[in-house]
N, C-alpha and C positions, 0 to 999 in steps of 0.2 A: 330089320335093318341093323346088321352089328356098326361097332365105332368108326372102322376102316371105311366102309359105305358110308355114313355120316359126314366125315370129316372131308371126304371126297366131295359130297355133294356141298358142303358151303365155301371150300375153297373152288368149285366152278362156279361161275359167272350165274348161267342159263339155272344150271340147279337150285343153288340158292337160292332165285331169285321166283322159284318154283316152292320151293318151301317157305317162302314168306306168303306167296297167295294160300297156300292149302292152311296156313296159321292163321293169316287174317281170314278165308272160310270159317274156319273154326270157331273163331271168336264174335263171326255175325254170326254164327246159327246159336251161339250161348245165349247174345242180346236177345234171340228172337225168340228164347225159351223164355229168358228172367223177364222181356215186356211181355207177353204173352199172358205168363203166368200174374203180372200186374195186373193186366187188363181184367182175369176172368177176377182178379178178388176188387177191383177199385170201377174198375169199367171205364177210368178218365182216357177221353178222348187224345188226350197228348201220347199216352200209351200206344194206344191206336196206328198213329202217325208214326213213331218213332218202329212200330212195329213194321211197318213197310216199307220205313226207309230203308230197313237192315235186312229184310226178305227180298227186296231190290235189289241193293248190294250184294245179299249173297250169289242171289242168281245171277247175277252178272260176273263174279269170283269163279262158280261153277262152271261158266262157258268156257273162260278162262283157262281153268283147272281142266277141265274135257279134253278140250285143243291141245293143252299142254302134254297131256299123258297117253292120247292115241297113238296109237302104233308101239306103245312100251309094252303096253299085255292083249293078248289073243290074238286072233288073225287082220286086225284092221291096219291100215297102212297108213303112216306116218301122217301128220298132219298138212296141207299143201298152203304153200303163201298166200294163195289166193283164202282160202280158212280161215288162215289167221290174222289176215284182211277185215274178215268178215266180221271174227270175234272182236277186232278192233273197233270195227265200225258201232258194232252192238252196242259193245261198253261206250262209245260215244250219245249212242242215242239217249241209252238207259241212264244216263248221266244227268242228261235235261229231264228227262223224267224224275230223277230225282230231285231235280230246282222244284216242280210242283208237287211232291212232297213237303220240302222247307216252305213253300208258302201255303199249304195246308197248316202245317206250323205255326207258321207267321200268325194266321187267322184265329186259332186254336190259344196262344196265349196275348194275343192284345185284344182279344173281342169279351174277355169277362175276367175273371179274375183270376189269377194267374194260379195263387195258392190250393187253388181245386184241383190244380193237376200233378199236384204233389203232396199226395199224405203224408204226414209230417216224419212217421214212421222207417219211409223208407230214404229220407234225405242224407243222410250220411252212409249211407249204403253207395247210393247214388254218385256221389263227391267224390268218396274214395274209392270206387270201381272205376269211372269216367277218370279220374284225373292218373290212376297210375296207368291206364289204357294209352289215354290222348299223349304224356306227356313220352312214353316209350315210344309211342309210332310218331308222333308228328314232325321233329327232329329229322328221322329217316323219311316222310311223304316228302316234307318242303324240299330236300338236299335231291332223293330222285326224281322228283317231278324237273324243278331246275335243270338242272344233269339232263333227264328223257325232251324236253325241250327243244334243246341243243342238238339234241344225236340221234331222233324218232325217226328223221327222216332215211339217217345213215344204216341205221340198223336192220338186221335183215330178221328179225324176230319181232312182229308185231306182240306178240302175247306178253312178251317181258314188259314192252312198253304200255299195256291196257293196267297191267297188275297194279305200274306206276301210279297212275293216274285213278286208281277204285283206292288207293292206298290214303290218298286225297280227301277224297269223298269220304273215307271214312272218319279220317279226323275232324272235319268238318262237321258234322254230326253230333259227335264226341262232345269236342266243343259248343256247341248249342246245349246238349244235356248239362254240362257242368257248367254252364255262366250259371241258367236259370234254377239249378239247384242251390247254387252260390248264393243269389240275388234273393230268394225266398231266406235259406239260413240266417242270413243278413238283416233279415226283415226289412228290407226297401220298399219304398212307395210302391205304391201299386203304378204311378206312372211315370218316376222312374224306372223299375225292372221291363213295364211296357215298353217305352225308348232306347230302352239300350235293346231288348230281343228283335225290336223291328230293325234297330240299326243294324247288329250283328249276322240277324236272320237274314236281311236282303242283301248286307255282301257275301254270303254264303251262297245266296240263291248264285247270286251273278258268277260267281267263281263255277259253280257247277254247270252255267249255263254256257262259262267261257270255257271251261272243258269240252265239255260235249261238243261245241262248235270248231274246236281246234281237234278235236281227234276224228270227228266226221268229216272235213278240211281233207287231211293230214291222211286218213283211210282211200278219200277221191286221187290224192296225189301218189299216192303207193300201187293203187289198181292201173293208172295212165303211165307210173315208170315201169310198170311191168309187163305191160301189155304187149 
């Protein structure tokens, strides 16, 4: 891709908005290498979780990203509304799937001690990965999620508006890593950092649960304008 192609594609809308899902892909399949590689040296179960939440995520990016780019290379033919219905609907489901994730979570740091699932090692690793991550994209999730709200219905491009809403998801996540790497740092009570992750952890859950619900919604009413 020279500069002219580049420049093209983030002054379009739809491209653009294609190259932020293939970047945020990117950047879940790194999370799923760096927990990954957590897991096999420490084994803590928070690892664990966070690993699936972002192996979730990506596959549901990838659907995305598929839908987005059929019909650009080989012989297959352009993606159909009703597809990208579909993908929309997916990323709605896989969304809720992710709230029992965060309550896997949830269970995971108020059920023992919190500081086991954080070797002390890799805490500032942790801090300053999640917070220049969260604080880049979350600015951009809260402003398009808002925005795809308003005009999900209008628009004739479900896949733009799925990308919206996993863009979401992802910060949420984000944020859950870096309270509780914060909260450890800090050395807080054990029941304080408890109450704060169960408060934060179940309005995440519910926010993921209130997506998921409004884009499987939102999927039913696009398949019945279309039909």
């Amino acid at each position: 891709m020279n500069v002219r192609t580049l420049k093209h594609a983030i002054k379009d809308y739809d491209k653009r908005a294609l190259l932020f899902t293939a970047g945020g892909l990117f950047t879940n399949i790194c999370f799923i290498v760096l927990y990954a590689v957590f897991c096999a040296i420490d084994g803590a179960k928070w690892y664990s979780a966070l690993l699936s939440y972002f192996a979730i995520l990506a596959a549901a990016r990838a659907v995305v990203l598929g839908y987005s780019l059929k019909g650009k290379f080989g012989r297959y033919a352009p993606a159909s509304y009703e597809e990208k219905r579909r993908a929309f609907l997916t990323c709605g489901i896989l969304s809720i799937v992710l709230s029992l994730v965060i309550a896997e979570e949830i269970v995971i740091m108020t059920g023992g001690d919190i500081r086991n699932n954080y070797p002390p090692k890799y805490f500032d690793a942790l801090i300053y990965i999640n917070s220049i991550y969260l604080f880049v994209r979350l600015g951009f999730a809260i402003y398009n999620t808002a925005k795809n709200i308003r005009t999900v219905s209008e628009r004739e491009n479900p896949l733009i508006a799925s990308g919206k809403f996993l863009s979401l998801c992802d910060c949420a996540a984000s944020l859950l890593v870096l309270q509780n790497a914060v909260l450890i740092k800090i050395d807080a009570s054990l029941t304080t950092a408890r109450t704060v992750f169960l408060t934060t952890g179940s309005l995440v859950r519910l926010l993921m649960i209130a997506t998921g619900v409004y884009m499987i919604v939102v999927a039913q009413r696009m398949k019945k304008r279309h039909n």
